[in-house]
N, CA, C and O atoms as a GROMACS GRO file, in nm:
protein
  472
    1UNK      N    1   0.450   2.252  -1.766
    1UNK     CA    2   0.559   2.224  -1.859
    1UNK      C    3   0.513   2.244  -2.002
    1UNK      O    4   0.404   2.224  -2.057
    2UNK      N    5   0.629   2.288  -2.046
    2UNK     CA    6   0.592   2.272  -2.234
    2UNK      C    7   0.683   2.247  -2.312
    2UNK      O    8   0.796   2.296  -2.308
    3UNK      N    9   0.636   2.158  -2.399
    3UNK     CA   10   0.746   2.104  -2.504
    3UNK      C   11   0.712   2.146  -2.622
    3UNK      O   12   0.593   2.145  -2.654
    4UNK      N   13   0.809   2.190  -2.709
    4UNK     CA   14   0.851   2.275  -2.817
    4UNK      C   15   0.925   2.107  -2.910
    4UNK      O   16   1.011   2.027  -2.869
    5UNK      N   17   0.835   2.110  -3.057
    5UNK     CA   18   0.893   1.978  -3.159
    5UNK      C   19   0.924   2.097  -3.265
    5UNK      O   20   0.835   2.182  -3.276
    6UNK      N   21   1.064   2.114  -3.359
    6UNK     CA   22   1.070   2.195  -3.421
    6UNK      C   23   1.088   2.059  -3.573
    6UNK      O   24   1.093   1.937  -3.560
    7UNK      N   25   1.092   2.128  -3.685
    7UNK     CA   26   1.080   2.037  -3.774
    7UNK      C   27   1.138   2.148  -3.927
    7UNK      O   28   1.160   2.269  -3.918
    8UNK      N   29   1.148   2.080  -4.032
    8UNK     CA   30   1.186   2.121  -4.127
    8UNK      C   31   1.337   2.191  -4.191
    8UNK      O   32   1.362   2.265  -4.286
    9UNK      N   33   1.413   2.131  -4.094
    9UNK     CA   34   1.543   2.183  -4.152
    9UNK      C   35   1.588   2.045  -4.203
    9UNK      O   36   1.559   1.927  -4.188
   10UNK      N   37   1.716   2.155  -4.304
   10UNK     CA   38   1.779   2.022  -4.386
   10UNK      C   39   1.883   2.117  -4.454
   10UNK      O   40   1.923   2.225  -4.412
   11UNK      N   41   1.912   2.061  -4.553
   11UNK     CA   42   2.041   2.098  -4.613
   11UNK      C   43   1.991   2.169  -4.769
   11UNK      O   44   1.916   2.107  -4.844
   12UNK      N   45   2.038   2.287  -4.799
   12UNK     CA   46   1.958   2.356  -4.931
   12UNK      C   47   2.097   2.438  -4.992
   12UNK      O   48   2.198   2.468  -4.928
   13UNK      N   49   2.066   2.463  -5.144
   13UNK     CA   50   2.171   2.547  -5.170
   13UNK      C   51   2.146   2.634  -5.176
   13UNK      O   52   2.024   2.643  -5.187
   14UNK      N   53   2.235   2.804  -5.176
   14UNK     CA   54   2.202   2.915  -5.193
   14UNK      C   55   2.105   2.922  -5.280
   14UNK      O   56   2.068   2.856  -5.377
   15UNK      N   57   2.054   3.068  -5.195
   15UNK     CA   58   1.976   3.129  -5.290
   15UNK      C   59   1.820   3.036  -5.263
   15UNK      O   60   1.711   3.092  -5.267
   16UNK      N   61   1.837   2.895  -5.237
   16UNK     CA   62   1.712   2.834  -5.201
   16UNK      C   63   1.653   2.896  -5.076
   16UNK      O   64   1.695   2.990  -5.009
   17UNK      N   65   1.506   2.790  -5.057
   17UNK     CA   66   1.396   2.820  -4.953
   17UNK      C   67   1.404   2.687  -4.831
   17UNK      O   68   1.421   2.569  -4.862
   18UNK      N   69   1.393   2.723  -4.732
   18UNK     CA   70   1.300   2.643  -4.622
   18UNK      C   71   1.194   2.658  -4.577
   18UNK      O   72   1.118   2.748  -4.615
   19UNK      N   73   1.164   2.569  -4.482
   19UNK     CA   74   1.034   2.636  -4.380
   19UNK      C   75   1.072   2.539  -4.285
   19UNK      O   76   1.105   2.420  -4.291
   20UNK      N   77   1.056   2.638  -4.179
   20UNK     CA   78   1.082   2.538  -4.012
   20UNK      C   79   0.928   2.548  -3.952
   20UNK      O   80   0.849   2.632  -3.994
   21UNK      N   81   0.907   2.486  -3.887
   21UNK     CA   82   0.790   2.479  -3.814
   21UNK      C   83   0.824   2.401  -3.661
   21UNK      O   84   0.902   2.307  -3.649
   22UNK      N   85   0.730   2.477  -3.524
   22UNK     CA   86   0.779   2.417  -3.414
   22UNK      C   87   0.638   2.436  -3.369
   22UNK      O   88   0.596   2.548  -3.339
   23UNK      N   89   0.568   2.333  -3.363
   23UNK     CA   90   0.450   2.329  -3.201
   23UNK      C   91   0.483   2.294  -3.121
   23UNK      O   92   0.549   2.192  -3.106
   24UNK      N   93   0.428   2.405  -3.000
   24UNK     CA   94   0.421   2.366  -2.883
   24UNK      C   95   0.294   2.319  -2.789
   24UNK      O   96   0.179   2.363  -2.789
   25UNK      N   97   0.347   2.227  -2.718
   25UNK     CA   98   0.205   2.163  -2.667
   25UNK      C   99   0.230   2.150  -2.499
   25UNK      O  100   0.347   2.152  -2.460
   26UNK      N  101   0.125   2.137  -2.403
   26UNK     CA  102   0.123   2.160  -2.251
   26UNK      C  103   0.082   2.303  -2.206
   26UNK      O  104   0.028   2.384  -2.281
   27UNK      N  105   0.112   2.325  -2.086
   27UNK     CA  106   0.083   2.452  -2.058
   27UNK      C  107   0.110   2.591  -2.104
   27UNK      O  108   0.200   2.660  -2.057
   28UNK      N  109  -0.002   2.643  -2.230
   28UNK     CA  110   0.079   2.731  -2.329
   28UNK      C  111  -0.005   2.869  -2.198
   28UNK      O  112  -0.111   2.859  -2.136
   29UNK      N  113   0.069   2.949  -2.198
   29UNK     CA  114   0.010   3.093  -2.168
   29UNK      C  115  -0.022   3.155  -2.306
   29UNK      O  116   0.049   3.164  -2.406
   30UNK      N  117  -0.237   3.223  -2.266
   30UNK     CA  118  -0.239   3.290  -2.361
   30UNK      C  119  -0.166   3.410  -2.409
   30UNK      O  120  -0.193   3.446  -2.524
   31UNK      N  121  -0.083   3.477  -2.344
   31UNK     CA  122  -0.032   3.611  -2.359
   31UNK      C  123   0.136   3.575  -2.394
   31UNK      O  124   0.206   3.567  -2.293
   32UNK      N  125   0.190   3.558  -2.493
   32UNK     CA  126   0.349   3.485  -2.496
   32UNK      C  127   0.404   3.547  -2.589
   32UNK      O  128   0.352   3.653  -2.625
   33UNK      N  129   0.526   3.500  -2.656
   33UNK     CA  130   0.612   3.494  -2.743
   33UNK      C  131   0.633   3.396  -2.779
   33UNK      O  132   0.648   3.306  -2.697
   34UNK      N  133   0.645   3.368  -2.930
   34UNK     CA  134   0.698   3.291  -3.013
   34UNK      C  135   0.825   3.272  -3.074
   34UNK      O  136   0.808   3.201  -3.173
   35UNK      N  137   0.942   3.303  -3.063
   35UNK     CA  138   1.036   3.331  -3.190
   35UNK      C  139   1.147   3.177  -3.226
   35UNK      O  140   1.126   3.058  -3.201
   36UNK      N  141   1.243   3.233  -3.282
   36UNK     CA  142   1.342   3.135  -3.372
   36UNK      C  143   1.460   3.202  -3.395
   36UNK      O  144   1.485   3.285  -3.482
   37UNK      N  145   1.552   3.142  -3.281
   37UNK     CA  146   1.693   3.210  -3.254
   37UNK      C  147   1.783   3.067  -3.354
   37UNK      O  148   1.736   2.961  -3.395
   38UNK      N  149   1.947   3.133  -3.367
   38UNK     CA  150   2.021   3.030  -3.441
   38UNK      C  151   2.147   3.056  -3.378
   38UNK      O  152   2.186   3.163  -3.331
   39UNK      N  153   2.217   2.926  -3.381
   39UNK     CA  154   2.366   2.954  -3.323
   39UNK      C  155   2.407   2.864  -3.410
   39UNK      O  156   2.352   2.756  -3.430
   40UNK      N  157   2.540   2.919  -3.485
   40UNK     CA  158   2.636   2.877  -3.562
   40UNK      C  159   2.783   2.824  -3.423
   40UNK      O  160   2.802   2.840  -3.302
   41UNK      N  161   2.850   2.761  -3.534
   41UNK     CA  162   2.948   2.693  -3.484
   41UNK      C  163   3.041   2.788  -3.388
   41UNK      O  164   3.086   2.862  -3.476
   42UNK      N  165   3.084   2.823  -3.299
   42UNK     CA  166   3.170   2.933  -3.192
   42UNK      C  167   3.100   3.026  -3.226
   42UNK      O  168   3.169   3.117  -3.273
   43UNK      N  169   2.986   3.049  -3.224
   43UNK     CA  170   2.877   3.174  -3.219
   43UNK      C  171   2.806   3.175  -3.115
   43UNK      O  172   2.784   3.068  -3.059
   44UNK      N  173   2.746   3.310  -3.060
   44UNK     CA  174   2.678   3.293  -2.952
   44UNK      C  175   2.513   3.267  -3.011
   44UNK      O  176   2.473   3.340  -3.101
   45UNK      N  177   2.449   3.189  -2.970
   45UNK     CA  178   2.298   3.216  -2.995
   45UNK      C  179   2.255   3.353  -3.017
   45UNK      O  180   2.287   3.448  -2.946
   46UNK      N  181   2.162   3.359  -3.147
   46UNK     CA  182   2.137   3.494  -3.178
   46UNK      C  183   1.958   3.496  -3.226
   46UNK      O  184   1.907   3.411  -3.298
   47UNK      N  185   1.908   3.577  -3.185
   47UNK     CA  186   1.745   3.622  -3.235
   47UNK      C  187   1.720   3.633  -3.401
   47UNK      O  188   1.776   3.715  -3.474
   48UNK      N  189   1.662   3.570  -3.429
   48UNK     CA  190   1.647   3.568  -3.612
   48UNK      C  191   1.515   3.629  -3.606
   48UNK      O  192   1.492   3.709  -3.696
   49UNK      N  193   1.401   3.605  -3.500
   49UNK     CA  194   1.272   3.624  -3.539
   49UNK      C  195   1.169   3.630  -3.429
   49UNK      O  196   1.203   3.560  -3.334
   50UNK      N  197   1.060   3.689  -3.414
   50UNK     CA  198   0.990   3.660  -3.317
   50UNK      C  199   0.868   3.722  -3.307
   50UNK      O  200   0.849   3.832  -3.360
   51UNK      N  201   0.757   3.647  -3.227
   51UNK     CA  202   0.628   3.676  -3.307
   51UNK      C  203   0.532   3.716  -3.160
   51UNK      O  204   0.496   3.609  -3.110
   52UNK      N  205   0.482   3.833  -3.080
   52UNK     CA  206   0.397   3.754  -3.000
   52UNK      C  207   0.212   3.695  -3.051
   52UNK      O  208   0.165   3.656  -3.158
   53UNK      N  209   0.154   3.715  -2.918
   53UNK     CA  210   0.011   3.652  -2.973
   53UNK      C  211  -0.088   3.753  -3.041
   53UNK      O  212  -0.192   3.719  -3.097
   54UNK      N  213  -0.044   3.876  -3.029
   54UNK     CA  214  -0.085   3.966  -3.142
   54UNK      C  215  -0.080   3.972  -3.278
   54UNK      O  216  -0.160   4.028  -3.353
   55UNK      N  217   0.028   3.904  -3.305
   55UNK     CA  218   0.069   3.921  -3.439
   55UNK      C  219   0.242   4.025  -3.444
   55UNK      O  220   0.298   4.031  -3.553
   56UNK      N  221   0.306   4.095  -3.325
   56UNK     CA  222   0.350   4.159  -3.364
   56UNK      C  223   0.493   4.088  -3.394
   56UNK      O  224   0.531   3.987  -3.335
   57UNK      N  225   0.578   4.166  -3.510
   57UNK     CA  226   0.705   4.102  -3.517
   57UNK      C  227   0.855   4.130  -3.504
   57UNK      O  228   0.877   4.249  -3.481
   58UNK      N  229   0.934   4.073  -3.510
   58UNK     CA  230   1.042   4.121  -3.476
   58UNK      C  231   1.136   4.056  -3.535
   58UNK      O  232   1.135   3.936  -3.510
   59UNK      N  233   1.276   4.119  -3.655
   59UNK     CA  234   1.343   4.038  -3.693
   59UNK      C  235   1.460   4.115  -3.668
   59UNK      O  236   1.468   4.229  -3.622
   60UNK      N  237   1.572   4.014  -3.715
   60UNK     CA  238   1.728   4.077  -3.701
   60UNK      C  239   1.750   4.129  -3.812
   60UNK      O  240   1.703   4.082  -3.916
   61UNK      N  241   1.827   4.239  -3.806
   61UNK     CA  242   1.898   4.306  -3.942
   61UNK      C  243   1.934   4.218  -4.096
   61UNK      O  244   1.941   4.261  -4.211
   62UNK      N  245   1.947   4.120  -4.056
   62UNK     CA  246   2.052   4.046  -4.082
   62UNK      C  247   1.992   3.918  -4.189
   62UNK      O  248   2.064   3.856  -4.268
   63UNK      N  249   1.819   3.892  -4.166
   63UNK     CA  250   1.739   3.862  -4.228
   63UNK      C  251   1.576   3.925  -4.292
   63UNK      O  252   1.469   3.892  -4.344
   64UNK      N  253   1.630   4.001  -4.258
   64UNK     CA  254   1.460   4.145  -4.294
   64UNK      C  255   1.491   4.116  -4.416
   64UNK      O  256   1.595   4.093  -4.479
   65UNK      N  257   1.311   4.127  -4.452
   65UNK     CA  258   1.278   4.081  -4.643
   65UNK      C  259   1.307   3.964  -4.680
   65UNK      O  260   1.243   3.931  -4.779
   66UNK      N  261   1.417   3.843  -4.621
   66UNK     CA  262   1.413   3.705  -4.689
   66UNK      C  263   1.337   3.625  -4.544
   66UNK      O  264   1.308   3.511  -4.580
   67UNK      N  265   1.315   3.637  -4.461
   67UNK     CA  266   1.252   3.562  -4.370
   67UNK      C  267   1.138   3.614  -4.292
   67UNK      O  268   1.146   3.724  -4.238
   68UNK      N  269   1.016   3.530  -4.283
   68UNK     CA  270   0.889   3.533  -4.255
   68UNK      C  271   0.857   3.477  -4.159
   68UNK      O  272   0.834   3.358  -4.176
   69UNK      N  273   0.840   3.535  -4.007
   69UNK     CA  274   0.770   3.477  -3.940
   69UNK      C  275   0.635   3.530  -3.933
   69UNK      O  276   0.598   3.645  -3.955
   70UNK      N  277   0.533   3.381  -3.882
   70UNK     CA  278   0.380   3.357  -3.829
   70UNK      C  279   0.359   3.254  -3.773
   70UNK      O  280   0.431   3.155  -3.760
   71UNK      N  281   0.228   3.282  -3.728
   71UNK     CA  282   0.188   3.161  -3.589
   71UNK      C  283   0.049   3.163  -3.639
   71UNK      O  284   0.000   3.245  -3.716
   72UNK      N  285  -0.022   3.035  -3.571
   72UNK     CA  286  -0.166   2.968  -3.593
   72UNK      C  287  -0.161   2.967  -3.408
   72UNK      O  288  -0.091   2.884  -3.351
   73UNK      N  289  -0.237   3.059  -3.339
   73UNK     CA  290  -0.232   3.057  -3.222
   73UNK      C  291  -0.316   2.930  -3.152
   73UNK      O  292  -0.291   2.878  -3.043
   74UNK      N  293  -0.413   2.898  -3.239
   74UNK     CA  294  -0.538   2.826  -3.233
   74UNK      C  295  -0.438   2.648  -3.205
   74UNK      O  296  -0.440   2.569  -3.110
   75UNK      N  297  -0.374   2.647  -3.319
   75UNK     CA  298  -0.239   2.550  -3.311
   75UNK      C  299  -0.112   2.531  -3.273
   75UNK      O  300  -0.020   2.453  -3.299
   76UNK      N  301  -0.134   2.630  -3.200
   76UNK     CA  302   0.059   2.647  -3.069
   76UNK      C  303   0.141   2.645  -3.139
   76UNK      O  304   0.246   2.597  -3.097
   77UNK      N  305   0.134   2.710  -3.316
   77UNK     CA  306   0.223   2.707  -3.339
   77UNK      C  307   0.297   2.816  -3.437
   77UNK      O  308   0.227   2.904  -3.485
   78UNK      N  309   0.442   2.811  -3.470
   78UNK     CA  310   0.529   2.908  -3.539
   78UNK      C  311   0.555   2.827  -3.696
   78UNK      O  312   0.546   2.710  -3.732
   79UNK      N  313   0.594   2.961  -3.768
   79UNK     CA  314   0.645   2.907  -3.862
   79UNK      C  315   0.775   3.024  -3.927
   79UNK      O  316   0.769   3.147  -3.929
   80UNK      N  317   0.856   2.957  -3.962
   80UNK     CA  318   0.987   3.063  -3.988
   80UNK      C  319   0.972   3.015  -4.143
   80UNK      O  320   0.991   2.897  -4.173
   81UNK      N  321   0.942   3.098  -4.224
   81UNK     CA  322   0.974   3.087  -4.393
   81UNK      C  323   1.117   3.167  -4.452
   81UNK      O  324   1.130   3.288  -4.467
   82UNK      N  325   1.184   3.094  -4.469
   82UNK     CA  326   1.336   3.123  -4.550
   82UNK      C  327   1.347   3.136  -4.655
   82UNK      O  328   1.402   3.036  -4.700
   83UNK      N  329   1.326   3.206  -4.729
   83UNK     CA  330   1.417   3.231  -4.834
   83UNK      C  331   1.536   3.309  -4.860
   83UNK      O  332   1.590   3.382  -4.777
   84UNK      N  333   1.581   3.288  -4.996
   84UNK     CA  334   1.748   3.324  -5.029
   84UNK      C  335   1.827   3.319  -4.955
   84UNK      O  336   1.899   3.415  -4.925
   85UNK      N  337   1.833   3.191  -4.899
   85UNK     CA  338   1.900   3.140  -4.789
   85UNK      C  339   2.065   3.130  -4.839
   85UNK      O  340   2.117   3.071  -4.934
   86UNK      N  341   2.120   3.215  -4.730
   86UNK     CA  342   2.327   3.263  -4.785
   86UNK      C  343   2.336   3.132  -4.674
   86UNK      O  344   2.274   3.072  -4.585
   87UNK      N  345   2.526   3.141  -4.791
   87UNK     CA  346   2.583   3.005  -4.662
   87UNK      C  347   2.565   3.083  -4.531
   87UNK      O  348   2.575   2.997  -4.444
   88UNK      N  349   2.547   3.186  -4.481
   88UNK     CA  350   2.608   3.217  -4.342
   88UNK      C  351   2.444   3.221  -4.273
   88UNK      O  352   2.431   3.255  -4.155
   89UNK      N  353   2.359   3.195  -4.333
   89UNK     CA  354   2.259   3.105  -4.230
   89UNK      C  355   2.236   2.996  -4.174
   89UNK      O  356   2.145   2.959  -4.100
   90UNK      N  357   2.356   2.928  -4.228
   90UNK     CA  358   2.384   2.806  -4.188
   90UNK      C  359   2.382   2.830  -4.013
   90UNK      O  360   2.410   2.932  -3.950
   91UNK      N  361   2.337   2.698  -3.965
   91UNK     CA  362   2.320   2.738  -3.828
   91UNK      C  363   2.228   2.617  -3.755
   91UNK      O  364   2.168   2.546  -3.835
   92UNK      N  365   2.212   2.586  -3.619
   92UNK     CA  366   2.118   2.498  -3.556
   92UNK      C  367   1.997   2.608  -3.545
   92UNK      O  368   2.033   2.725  -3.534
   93UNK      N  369   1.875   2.586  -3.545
   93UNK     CA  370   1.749   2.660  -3.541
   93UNK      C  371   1.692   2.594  -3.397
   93UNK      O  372   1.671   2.474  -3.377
   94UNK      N  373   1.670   2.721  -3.288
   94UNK     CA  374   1.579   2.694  -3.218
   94UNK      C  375   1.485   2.789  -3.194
   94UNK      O  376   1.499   2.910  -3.210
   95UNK      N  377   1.344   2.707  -3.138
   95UNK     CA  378   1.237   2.757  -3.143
   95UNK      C  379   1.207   2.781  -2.990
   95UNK      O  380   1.253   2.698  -2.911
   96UNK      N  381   1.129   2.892  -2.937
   96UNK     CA  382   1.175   2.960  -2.789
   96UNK      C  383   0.990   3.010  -2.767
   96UNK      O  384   0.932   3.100  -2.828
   97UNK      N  385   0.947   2.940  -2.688
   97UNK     CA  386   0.824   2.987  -2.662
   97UNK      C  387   0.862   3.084  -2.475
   97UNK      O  388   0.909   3.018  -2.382
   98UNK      N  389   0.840   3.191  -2.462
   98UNK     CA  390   0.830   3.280  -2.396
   98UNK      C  391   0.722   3.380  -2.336
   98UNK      O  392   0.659   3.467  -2.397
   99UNK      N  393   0.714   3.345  -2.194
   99UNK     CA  394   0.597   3.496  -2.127
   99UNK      C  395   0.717   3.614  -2.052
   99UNK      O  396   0.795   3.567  -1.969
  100UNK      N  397   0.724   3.742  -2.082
  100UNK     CA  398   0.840   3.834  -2.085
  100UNK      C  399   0.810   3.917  -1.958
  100UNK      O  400   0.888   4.000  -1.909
  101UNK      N  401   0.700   3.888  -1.914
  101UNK     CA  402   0.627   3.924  -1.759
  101UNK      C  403   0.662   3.754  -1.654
  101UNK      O  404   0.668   3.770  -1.532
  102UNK      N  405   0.674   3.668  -1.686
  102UNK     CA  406   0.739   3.600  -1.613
  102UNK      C  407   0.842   3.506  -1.617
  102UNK      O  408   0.823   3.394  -1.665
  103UNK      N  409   0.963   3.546  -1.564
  103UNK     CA  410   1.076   3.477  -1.577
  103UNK      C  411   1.083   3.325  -1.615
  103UNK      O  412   1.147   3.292  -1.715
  104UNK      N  413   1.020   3.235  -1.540
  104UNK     CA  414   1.017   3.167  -1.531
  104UNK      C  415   0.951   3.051  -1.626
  104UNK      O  416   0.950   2.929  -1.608
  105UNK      N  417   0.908   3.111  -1.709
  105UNK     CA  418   0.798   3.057  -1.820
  105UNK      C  419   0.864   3.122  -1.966
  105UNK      O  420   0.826   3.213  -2.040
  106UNK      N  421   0.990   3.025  -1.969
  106UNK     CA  422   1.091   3.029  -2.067
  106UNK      C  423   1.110   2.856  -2.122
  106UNK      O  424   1.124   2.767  -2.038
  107UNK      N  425   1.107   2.831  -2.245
  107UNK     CA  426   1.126   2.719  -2.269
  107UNK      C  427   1.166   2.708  -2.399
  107UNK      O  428   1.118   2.799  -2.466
  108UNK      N  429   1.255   2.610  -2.481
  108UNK     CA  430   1.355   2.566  -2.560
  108UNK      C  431   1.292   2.475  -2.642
  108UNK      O  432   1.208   2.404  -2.586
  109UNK      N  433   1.314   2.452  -2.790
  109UNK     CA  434   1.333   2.337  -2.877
  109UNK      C  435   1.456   2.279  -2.861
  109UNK      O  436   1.551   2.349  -2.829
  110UNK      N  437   1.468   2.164  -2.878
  110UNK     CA  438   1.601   2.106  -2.932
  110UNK      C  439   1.676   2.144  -3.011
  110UNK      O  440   1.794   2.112  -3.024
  111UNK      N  441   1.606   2.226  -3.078
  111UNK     CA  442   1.707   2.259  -3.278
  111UNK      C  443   1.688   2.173  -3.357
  111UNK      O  444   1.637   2.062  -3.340
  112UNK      N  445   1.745   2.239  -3.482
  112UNK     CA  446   1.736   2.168  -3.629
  112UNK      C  447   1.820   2.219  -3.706
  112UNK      O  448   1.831   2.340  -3.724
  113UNK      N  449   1.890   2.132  -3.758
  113UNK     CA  450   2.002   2.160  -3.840
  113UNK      C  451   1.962   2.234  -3.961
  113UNK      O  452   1.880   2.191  -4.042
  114UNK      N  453   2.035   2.365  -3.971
  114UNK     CA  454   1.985   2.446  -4.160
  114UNK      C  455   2.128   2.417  -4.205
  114UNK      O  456   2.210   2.402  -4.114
  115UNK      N  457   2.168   2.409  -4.320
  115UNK     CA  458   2.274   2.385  -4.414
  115UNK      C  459   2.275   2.457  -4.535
  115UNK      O  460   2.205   2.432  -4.633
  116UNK      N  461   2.398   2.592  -4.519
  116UNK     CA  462   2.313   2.635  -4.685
  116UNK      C  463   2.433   2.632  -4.740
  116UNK      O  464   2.508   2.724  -4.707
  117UNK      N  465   2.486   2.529  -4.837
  117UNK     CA  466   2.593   2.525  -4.891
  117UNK      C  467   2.541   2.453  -5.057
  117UNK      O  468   2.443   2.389  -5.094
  118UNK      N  469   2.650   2.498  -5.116
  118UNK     CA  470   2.653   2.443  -5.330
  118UNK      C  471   2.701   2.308  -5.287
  118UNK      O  472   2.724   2.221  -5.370
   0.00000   0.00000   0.00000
């Protein structure tokens, strides 16, 4: 089993910064994925970011150049850096630790509320 604690959301105004952070702790596989999907209100969950244990990355259109993902592999963990955060990132943040060779070794954060409103 593995549990995913995500942390650092809150409420910011445009144009501001966050940082989310999620460790995961228990049975990590060395070979994985890291990322940080968001679902807004009647939205489907969507991919914002994603990191594996290489370093390599992956973002959505939609945040390339204001958002930064990295990981401390050593520390199970991710970090999503936000900036120029628009209202329409508003959204619950979850953090998704993943092995893409086995189905079954898929696992969830709870979320964290982002808020980007004046």
């Amino acid at each position: 089993q593995v549990q995913l604690v995500e942390s650092g959301g809150g409420l910011v105004q445009p144009g501001g910064s966050l940082r989310l952070s999620c460790v995961a702790s228990g049975s990590i596989l060395s070979i994985n994925i890291m990322g940080w999907y968001r679902q807004a209100p009647g939205q489907q969950r969507e991919l914002v970011a994603d990191i594996n244990n290489v370093g390599r990355t992956n973002y959505a259109d939609s945040v390339k150049g204001r958002f930064t993902i990295s990981r401390d592999n050593a520390k199970n963990t991710v970090i999503l850096q936000m900036n120029s955060l628009k209202p329409e990132d508003t959204a619950v943040y979850y953090c998704r630790l993943y092995a893409d060779y086995d189905d079954d070794y898929d696992y969830w954060g709870q979320g964290t509320q982002v808020t980007v409103s004046s």
